[in-house]
N, C-alpha and C positions, 0 to 999 in steps of 0.2 A: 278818309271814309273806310270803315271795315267795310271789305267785301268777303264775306264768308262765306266756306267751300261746302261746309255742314252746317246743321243748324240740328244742336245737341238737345237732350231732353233739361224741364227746365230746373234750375238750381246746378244744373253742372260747373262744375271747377277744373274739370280738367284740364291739363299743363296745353291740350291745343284749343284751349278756349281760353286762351290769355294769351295769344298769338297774335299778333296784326294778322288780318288772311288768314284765318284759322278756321276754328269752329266759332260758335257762340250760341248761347242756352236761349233757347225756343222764351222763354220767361222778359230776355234781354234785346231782344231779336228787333229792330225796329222795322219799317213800311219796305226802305232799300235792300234788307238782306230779307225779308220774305217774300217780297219781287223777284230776289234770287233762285229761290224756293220754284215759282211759279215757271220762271221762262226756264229749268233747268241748268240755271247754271249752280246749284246747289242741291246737297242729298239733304233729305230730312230723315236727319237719324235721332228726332225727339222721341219716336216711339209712338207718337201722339198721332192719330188722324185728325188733318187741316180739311176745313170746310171753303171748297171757292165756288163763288156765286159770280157768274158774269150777267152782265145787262145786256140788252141790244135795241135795235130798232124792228120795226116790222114794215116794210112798205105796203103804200097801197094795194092792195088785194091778197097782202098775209103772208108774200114772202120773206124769211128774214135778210136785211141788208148785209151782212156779215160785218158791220159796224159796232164796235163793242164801244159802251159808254162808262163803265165802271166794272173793275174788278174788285172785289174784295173777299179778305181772307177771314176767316174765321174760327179760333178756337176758346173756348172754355172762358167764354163770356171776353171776350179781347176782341177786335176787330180793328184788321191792318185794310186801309182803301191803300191796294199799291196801284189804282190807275195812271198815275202819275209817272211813275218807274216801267210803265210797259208799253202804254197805249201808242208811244214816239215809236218805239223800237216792235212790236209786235200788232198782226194783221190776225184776228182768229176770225174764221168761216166755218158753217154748215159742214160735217156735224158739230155742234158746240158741244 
């Protein structure tokens, strides 16, 4: 599995976007390496602003549970659901 350290703008070729562990072009990018994106363990040097949208619950009388049900990423009509890559590993609370 690439686990990549950047995630480059998209069309790139450069020599550290053909790395195992490298970079790799925001274009190429799939759900695991923009999970990366998200918990920090990767720069985003596409140049590009990512849209993250998380879900949650609300209890009874409208506090939110700090329960998140879905994250997903969003850019330029593409749309990564990386719930699946974070929600095991990552707890987000108030403020969201």
């Amino acid at each position: 599995m690439n686990r990549p350290t950047s995630i480059h703008a998209a069309g790139c070729g450069c020599d550290d976007c053909h790395r195992p562990d490298g970079s790799i072009p925001l274009d190429q990018a799939d759900e695991a390496a923009i999970a990366r994106l998200v918990e920090g363990a990767a720069a985003n040097d596409s140049g590009e602003e990512l849209e993250v949208v998380m879900t949650t619950t609300l209890a009874p009388g409208g506090a939110p549970t700090g329960i998140v049900g879905t994250v997903v990423v969003r850019w330029d009509g593409r749309t990564w659901d990386v719930s699946r890559h974070l929600l095991a590993a990552v707890s987000f609370g108030p403020p969201f």
